[in-house]
N, C-alpha and C positions, 0 to 999 in steps of 0.2 A: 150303421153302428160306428165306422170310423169318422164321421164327421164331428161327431158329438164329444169327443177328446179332442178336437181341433179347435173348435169351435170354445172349451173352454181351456185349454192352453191359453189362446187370446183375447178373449174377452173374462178371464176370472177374476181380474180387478172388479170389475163391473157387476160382476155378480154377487160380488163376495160385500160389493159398497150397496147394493141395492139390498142384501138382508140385512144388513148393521141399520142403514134406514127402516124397515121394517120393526126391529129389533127397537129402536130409538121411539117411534110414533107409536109402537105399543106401549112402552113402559110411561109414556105421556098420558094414556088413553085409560091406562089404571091410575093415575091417579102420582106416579116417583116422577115428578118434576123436575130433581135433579138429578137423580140417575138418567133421565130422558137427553138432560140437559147435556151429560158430558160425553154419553155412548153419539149423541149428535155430531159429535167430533171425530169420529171414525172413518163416516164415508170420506169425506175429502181427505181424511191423512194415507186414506189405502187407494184413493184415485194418483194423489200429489205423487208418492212412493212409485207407484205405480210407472207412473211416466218420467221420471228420473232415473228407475234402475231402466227402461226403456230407452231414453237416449245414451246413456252409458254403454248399453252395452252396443247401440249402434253404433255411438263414437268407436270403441273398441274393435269393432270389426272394421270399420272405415281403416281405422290407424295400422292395421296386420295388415291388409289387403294393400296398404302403400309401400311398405318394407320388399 
């Protein structure tokens, strides 16, 4: 049971980009082509996001741990 809070600690971008995908190829699949069209934009801005506040805050640790 503790893995599974680890497990999405780390990977919840991922997750969270894989149902906006789902989310996107359904509203295509009914028929909102452009509602389809602009939720399409979400996996990658929550992946991008993702790995920017990622290096940040690894920068961030780097820069204490030198002081």
């Amino acid at each position: 049971m503790k893995k599974l809070p680890k497990f999405l600690t780390v990977y919840y971008p991922i997750v969270l980009a894989f149902i906006c995908l789902l989310y996107s190829v359904t509203l295509g699949l009914l028929g909102y082509n452009e509602e389809a069209q602009y939720s399409a934009h979400w996996p990658g801005t929550i992946l991008l996001f993702a790995i920017a506040i990622r290096q940040r805050r690894t920068n961030y640790k780097n820069k204490s741990r030198g002081r």
